[in-house]
DSSP file (Angstrom, degrees, kcal/mol; ACC not computed):
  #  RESIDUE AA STRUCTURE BP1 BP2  ACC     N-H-->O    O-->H-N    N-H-->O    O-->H-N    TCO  KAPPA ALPHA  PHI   PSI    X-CA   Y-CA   Z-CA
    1    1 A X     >        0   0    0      0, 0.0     4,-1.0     0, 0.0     0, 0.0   0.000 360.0 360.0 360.0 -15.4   89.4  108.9  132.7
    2    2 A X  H  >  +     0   0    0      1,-0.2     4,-0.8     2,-0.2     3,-0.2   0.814 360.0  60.0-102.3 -37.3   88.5  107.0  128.9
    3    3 A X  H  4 S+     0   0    0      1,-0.2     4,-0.4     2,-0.2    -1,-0.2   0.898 100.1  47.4 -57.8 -33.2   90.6  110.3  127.7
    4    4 A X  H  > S+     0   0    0      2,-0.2     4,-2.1     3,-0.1     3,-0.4   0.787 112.4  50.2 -88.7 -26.4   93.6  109.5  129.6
    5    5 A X  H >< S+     0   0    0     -4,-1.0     3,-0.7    -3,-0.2     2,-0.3   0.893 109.5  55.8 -36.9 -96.3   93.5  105.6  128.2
    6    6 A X  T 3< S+     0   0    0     -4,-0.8    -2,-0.2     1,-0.3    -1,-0.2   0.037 107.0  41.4-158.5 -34.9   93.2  106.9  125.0
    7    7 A X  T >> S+     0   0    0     -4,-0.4     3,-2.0    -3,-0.4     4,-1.5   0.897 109.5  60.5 -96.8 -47.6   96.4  109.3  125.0
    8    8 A X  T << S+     0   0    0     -4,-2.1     4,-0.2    -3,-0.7    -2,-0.2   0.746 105.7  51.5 -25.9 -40.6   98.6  106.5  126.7
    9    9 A X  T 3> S+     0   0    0      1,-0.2     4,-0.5    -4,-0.1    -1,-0.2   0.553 112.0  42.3 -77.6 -16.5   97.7  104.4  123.5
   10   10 A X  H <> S+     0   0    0     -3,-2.0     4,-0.6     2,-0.2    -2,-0.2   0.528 111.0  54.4-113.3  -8.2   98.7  106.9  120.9
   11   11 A X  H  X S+     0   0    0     -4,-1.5     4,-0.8     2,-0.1    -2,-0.1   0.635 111.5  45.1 -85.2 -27.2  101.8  107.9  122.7
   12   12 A X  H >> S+     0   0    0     -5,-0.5     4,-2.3    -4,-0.2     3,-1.6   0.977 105.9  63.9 -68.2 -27.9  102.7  104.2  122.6
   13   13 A X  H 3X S+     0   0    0     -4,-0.5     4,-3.9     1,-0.3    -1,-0.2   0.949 110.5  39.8 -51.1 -45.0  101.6  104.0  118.6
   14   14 A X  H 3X S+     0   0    0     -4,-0.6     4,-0.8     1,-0.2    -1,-0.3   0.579 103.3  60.0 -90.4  12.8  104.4  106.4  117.8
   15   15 A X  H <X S+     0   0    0     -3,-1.6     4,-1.4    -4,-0.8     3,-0.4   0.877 115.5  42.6-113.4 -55.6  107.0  105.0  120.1
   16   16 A X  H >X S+     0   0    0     -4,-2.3     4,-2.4     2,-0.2     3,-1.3   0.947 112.2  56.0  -4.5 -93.7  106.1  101.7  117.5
   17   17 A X  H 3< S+     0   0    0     -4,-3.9    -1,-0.2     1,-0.2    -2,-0.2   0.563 110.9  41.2 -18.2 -51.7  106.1  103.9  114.6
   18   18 A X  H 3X S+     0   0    0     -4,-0.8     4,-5.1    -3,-0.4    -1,-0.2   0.654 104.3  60.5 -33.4 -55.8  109.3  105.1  115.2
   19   19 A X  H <X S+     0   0    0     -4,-1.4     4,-1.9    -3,-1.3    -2,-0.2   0.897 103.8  50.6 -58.3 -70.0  110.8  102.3  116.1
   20   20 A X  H  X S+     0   0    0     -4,-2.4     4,-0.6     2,-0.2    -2,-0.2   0.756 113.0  54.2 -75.4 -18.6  109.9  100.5  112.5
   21   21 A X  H  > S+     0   0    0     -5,-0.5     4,-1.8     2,-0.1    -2,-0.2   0.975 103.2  48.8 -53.5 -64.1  111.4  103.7  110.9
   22   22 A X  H >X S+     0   0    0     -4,-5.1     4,-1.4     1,-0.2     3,-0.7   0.867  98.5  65.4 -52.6 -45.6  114.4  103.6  112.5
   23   23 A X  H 3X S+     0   0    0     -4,-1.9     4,-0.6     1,-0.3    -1,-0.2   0.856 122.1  26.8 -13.1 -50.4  114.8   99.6  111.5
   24   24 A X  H 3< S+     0   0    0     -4,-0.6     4,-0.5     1,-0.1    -1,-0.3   0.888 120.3  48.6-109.3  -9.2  115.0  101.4  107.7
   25   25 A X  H XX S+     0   0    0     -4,-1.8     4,-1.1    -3,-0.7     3,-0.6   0.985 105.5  51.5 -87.5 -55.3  116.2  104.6  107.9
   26   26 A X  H 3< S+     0   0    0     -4,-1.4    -3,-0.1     1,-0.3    -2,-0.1   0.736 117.0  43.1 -70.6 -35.4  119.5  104.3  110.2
   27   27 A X  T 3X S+     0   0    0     -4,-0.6     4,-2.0    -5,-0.4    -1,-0.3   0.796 110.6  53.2 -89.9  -6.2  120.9  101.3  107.8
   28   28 A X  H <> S+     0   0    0     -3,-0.6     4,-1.2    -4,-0.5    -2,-0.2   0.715 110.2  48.9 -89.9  -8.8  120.0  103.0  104.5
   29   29 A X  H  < S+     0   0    0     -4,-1.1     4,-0.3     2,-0.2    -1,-0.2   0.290 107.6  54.5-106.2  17.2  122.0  106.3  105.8
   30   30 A X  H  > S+     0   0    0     -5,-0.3     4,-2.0    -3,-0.3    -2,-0.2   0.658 105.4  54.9 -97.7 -36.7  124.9  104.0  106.7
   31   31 A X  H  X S+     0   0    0     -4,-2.0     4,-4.4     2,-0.2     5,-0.4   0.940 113.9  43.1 -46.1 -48.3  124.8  102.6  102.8
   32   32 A X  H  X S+     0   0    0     -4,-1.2     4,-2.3     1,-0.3     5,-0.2   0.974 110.6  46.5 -88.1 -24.9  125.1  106.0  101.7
   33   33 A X  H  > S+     0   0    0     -4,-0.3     4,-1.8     2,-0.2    -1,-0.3   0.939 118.5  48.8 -64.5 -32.4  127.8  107.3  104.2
   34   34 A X  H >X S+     0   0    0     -4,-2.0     4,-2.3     1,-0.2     3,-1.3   0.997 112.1  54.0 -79.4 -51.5  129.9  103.6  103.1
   35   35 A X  H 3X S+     0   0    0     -4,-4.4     4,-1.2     1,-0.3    -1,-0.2   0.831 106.0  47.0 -70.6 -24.3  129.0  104.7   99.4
   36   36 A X  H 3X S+     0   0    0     -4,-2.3     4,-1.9    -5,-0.4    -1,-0.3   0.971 114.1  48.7 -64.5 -32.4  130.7  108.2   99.8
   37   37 A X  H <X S+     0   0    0     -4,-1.8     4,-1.4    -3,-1.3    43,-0.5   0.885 108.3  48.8 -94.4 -11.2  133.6  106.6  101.3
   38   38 A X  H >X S+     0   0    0     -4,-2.3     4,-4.9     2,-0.2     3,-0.5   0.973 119.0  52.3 -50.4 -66.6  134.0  103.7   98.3
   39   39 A X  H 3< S+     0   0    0     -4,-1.2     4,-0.4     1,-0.3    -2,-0.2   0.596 103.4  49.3  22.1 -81.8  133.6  107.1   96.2
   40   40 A X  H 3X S+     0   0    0     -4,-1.9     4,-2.5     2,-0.2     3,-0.3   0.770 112.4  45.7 -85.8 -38.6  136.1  109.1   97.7
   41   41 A X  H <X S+     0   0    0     -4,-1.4     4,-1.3    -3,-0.5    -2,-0.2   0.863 116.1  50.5 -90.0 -18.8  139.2  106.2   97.4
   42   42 A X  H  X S+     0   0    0     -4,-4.9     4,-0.7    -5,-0.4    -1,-0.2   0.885 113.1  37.0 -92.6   0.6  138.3  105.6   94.2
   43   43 A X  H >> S+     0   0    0     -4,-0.4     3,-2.1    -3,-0.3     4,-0.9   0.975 124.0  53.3 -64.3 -84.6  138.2  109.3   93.0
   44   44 A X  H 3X S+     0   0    0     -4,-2.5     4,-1.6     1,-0.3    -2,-0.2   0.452 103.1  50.5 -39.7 -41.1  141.1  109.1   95.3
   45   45 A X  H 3X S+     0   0    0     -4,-1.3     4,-2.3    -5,-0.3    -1,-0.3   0.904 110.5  51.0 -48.2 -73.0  142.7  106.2   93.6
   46   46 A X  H <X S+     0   0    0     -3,-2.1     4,-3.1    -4,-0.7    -2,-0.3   0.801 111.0  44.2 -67.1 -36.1  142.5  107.8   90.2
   47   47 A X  H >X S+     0   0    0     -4,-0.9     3,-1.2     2,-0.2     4,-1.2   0.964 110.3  54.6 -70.0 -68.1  143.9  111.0   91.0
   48   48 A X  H >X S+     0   0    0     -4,-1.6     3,-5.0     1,-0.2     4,-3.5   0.699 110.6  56.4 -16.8 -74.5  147.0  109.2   93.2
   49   49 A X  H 3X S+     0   0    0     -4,-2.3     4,-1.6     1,-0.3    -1,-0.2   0.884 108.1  42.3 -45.7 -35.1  147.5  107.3   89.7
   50   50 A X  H <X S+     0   0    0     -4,-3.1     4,-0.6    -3,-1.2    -1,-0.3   0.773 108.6  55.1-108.0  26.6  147.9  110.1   87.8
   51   51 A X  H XX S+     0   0    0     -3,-5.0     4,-1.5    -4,-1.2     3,-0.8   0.866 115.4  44.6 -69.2 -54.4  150.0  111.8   90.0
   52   52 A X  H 3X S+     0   0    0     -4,-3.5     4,-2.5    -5,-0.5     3,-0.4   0.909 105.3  53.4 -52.3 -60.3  152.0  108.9   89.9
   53   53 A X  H 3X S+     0   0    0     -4,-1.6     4,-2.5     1,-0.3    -1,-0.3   0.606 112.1  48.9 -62.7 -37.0  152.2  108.0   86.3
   54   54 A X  H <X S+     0   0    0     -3,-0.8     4,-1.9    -4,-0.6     5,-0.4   0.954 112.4  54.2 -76.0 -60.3  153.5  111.8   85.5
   55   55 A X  H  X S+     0   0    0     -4,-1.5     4,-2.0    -3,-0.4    -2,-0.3   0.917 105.8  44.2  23.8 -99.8  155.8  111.3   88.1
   56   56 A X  H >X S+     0   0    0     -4,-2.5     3,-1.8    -5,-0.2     4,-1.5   0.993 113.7  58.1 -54.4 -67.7  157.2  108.4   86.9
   57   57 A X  H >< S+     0   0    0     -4,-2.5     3,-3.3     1,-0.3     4,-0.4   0.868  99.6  52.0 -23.9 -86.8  157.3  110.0   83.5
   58   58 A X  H 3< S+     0   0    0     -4,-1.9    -1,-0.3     1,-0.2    -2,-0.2   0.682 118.6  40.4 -21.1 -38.6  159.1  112.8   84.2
   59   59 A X  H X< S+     0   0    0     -4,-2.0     3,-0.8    -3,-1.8     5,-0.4   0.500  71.4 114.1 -78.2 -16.8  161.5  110.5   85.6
   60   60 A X  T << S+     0   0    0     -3,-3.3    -2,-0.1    -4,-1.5    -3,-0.1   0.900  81.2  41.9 -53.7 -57.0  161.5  107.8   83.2
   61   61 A X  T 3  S+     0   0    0     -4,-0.4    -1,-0.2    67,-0.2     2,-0.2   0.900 104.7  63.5 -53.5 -31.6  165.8  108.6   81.9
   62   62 A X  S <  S-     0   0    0     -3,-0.8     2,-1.3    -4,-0.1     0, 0.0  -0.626 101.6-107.4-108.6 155.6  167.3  109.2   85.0
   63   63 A X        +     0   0    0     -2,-0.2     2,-0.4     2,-0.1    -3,-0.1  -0.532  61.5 153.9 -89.9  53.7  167.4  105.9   87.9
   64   64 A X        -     0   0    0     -2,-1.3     2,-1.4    -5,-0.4    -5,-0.0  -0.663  46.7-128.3 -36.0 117.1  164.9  107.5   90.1
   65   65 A X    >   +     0   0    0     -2,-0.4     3,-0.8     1,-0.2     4,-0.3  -0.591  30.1 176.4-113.0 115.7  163.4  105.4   91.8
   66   66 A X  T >>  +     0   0    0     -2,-1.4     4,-1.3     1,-0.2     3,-1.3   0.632  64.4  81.4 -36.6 -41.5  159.3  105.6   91.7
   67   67 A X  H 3> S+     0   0    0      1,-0.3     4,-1.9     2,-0.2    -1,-0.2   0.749  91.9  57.1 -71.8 -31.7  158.0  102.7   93.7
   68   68 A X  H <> S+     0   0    0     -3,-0.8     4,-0.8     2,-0.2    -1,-0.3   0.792 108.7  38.7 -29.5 -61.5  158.6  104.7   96.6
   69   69 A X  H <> S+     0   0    0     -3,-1.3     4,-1.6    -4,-0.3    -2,-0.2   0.643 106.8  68.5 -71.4 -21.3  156.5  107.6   95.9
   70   70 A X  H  < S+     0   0    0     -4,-1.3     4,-0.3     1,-0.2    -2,-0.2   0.963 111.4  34.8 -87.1 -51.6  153.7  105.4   94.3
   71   71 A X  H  < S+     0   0    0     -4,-1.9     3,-0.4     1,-0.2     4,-0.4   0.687 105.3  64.5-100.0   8.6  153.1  104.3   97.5
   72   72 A X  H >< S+     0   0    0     -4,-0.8     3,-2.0     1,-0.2    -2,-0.2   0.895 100.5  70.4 -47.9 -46.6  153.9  107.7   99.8
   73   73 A X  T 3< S+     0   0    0     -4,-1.6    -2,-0.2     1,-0.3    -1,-0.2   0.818 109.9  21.2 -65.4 -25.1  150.6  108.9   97.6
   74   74 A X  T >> S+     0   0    0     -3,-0.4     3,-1.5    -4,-0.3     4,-0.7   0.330  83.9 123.6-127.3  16.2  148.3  106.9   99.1
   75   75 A X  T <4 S+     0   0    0     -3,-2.0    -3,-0.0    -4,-0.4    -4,-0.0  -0.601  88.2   5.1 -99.1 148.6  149.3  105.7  102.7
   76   76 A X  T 34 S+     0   0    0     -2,-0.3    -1,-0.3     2,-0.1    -2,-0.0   0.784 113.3  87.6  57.9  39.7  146.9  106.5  105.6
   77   77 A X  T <4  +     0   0    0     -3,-1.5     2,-0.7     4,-0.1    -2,-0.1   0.400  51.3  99.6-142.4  17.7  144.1  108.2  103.1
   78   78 A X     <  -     0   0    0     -4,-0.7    -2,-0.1     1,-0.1   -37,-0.0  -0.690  53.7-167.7 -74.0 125.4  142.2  105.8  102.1
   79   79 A X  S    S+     0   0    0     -2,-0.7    -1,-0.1   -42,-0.2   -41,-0.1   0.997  89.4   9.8 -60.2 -58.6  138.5  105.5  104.4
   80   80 A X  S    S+     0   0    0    -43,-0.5    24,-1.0    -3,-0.1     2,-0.2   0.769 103.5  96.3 -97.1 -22.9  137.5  102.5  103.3
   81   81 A X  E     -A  103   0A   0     22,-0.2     2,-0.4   -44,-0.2     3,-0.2  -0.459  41.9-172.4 -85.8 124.8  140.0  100.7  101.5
   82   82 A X  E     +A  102   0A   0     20,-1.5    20,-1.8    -2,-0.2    -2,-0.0  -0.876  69.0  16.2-130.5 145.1  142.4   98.0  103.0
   83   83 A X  E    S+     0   0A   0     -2,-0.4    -1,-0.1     1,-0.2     2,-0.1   0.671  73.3 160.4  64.2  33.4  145.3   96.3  101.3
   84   84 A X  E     +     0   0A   0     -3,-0.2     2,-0.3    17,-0.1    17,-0.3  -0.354  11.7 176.0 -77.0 145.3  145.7   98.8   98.3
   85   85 A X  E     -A  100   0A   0     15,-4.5    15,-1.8    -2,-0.1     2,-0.3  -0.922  20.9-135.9-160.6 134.5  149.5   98.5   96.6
   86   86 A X  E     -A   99   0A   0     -2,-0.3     2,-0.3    13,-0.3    13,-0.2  -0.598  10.6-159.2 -86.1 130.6  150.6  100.4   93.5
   87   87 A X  E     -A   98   0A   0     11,-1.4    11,-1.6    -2,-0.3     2,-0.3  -0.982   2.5-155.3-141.2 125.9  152.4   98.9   91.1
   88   88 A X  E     -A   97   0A   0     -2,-0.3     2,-0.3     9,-0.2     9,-0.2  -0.969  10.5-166.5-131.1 125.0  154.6  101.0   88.5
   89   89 A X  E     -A   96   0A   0      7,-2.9     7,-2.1    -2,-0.3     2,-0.4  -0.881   4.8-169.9 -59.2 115.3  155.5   99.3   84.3
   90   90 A X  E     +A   95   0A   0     -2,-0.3     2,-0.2     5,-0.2     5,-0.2  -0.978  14.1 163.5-118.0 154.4  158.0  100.9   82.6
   91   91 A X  E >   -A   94   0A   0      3,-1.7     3,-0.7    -2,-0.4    -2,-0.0  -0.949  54.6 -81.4-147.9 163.9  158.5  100.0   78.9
   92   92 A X  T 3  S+     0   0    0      1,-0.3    36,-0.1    -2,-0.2    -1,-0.1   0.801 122.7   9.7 -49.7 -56.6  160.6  102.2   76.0
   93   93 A X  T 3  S+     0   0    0     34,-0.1    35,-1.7    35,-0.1    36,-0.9   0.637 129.3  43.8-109.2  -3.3  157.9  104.8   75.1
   94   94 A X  E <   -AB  91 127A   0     -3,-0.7    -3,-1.7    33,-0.3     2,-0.4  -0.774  55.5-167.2-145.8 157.7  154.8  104.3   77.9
   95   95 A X  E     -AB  90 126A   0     31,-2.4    31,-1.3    -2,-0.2     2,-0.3  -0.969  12.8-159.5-163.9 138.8  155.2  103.8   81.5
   96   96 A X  E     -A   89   0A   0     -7,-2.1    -7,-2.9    -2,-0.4     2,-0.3  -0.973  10.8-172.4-135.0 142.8  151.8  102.6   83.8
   97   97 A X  E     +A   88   0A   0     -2,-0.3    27,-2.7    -9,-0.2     2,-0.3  -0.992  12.2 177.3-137.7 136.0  151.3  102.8   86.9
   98   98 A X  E     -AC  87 123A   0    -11,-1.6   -11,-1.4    -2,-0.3     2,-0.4  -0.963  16.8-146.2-122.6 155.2  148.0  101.0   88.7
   99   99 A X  E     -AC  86 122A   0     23,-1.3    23,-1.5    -2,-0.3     2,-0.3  -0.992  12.6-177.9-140.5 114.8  146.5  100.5   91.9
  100  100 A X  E     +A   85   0A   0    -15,-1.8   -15,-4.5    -2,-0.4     2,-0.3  -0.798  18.7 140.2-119.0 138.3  144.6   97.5   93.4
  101  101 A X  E     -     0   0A   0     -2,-0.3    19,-0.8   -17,-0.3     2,-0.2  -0.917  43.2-101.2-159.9-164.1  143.0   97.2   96.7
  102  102 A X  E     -AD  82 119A   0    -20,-1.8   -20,-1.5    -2,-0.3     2,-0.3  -0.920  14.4-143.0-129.4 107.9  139.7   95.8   98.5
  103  103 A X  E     -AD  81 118A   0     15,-0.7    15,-2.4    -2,-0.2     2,-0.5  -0.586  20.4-153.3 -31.2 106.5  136.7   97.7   99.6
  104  104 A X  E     - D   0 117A   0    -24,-1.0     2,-0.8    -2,-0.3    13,-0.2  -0.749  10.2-161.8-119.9 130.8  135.7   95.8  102.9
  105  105 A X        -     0   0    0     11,-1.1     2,-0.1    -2,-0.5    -1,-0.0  -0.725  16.5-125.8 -98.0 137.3  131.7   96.4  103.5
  106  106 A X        +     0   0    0     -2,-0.8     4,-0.3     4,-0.0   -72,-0.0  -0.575  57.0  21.0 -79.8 166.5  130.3   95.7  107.2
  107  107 A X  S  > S-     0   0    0     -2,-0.1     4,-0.6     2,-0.1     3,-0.3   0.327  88.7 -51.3  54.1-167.0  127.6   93.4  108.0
  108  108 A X  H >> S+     0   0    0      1,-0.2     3,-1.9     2,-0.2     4,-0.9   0.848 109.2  68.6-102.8 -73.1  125.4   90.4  107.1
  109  109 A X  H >4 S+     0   0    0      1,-0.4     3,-1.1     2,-0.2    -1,-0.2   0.660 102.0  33.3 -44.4 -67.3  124.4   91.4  103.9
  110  110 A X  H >4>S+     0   0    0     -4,-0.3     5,-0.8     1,-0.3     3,-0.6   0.607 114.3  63.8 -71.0 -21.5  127.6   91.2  101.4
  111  111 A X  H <<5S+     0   0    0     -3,-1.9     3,-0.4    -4,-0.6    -1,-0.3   0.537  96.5  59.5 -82.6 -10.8  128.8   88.3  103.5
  112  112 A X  T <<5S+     0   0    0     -3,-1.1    -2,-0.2    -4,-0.9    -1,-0.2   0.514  97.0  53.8 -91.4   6.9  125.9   86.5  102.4
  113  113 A X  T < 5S-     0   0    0     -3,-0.6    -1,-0.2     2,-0.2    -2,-0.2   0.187 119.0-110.6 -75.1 -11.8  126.6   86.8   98.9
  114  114 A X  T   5S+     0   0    0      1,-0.5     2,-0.2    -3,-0.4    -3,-0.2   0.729  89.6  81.0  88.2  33.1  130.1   85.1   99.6
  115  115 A X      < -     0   0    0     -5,-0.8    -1,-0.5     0, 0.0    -2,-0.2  -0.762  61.6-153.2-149.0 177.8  132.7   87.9   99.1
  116  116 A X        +     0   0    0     -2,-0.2   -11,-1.1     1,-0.1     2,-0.3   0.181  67.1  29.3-148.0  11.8  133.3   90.5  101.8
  117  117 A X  E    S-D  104   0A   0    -13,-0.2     2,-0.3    -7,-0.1   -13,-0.2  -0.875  75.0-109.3-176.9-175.4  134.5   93.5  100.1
  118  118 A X  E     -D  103   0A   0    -15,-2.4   -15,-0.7    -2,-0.3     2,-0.4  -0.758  37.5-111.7-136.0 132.3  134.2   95.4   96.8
  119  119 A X  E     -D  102   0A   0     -2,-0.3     2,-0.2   -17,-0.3   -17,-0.2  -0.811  34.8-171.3 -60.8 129.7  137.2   95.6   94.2
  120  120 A X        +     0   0    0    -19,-0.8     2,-0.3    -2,-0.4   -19,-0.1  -0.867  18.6 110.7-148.7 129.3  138.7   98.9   93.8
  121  121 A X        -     0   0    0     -2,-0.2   -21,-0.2   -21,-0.2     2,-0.2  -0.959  29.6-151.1 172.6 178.1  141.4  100.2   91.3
  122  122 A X  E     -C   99   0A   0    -23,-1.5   -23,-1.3    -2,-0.3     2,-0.5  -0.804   7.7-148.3-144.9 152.7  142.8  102.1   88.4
  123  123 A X  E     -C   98   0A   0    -25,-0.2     2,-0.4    -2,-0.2   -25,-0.3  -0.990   7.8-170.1-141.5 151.4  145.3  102.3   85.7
  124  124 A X        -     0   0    0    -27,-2.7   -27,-0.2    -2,-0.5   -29,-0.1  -0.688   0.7-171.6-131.4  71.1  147.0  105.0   84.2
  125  125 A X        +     0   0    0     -2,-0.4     2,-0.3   -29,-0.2   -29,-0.2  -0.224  10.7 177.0 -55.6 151.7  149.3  105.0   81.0
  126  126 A X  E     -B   95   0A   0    -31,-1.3   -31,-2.4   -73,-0.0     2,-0.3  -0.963  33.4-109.9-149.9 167.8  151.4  108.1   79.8
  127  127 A X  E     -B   94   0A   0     -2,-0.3   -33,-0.3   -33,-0.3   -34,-0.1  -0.706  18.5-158.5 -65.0 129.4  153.9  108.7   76.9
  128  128 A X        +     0   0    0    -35,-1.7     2,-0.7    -2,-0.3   -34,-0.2   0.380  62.3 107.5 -29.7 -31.1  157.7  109.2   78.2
  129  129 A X  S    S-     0   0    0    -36,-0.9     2,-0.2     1,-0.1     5,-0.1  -0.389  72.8-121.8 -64.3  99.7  158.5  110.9   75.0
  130  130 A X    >>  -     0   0    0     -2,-0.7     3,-2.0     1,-0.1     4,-1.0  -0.103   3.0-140.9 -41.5 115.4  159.1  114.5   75.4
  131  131 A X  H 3> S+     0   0    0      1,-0.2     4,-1.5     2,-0.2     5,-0.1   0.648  97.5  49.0 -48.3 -30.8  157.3  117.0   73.8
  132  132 A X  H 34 S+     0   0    0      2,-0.1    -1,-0.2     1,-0.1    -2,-0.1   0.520 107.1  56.8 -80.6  -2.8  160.4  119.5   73.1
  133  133 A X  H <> S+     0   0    0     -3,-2.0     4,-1.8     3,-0.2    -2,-0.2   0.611 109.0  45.4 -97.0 -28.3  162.4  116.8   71.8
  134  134 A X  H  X S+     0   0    0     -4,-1.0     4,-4.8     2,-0.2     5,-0.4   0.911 115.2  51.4 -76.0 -53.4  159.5  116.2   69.2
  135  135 A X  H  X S+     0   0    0     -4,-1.5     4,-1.7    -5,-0.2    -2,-0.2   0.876 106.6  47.2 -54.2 -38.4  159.4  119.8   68.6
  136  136 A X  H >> S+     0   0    0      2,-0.2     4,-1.3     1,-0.2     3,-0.6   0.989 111.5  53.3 -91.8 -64.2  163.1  120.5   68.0
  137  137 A X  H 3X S+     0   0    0     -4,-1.8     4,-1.5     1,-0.2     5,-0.2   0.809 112.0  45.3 -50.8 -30.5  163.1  117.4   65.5
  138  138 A X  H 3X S+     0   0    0     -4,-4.8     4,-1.5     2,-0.2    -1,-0.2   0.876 119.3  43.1 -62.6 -35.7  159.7  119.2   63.4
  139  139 A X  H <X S+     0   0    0     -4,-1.7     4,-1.7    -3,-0.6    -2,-0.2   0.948 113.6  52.1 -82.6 -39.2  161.8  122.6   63.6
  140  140 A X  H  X S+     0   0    0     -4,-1.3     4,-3.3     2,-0.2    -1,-0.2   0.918 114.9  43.7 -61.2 -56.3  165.4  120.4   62.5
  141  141 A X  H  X S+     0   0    0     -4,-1.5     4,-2.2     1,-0.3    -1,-0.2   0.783 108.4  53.4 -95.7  -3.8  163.4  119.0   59.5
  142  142 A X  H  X S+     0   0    0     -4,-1.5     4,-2.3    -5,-0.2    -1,-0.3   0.949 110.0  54.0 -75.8 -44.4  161.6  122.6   58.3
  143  143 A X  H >X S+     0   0    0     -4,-1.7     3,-1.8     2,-0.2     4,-1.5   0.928 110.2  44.3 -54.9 -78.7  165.4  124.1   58.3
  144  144 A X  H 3X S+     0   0    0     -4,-3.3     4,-4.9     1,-0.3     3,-0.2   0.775 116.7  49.4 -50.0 -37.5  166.7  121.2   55.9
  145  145 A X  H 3X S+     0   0    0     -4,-2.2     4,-2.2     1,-0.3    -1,-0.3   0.874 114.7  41.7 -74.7 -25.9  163.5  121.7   53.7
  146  146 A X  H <X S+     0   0    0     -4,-2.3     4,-2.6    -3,-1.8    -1,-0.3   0.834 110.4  54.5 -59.0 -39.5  163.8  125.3   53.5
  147  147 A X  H  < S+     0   0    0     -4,-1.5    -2,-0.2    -3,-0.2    -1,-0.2   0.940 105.7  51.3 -85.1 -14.9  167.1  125.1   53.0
  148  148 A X  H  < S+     0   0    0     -4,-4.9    -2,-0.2    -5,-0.4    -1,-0.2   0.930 109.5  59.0 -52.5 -34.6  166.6  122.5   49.8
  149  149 A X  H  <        0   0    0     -4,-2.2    -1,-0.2    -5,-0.2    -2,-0.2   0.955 360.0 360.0 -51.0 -49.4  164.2  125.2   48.7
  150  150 A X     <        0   0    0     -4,-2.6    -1,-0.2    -5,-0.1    -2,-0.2   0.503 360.0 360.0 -98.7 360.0  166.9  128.0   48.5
């Protein structure tokens, strides 16, 4: 009969044990699944921008209009990310396109530091100038010097 006390008390020990595991385990593997998905829209983020920004390049003579597509790239695939908006520059030789949003964290913790979410964004610059147009002016000015040689 003192055996059967005895097993009653060590089944209860691990039910305890357990118990203060779970308490650390279950929110530190909820940190790291919220840290894949900050991660992934900001991986996410940068690639959108430099989809856009080539994009927009490519377009940058003709009245195409960007602002559209800049935000097609990203709607409904961000995880975490709420109230992200793309924003497209254009200026004579460079054209930028960036992307602002808010990472919104759950629980107690980050609201007790006095913010409620994370910053996330990116910005992307590119050249407009074409590269065959550069080429065909080097090729233009090897003809005149060759032909000053001859």
């Amino acid at each position: 009969m003192k055996t059967e006390g005895r097993n009653t008390k060590l089944r209860g020990s691990y039910t305890v044990e357990a118990a203060l595991l779970m308490s650390m385990i279950v929110p530190l593997l909820t940190a790291i699944i919220y840290m894949g998905f900050f991660l992934h829209d900001r991986g996410f983020l940068q690639a959108a921008a430099h989809e856009a920004v080539c994009l927009a390049s490519l377009h940058a003579e003709d009245d195409t209009d960007i602002n559209g597509e800049i935000d097609r790239l990203i709607s409904g695939r961000m995880l975490g990310s709420r109230g992200v908006k793309g924003e497209m520059e254009e200026g004579k030789r460079q054209v930028s396109v960036s992307y602002t949003g808010s990472f919104r964290i759950p629980g107690i913790v980050q609201s007790f530091f006095g913010n409620t979410g994370i910053s996330v964004g990116t910005s992307v610059s590119l050249s407009t100038e074409r590269p065959s147009r550069r080429i065909s002016r080097i090729r233009g000015v090897v003809k005149v010097v060759e032909h000053i040689r001859d």
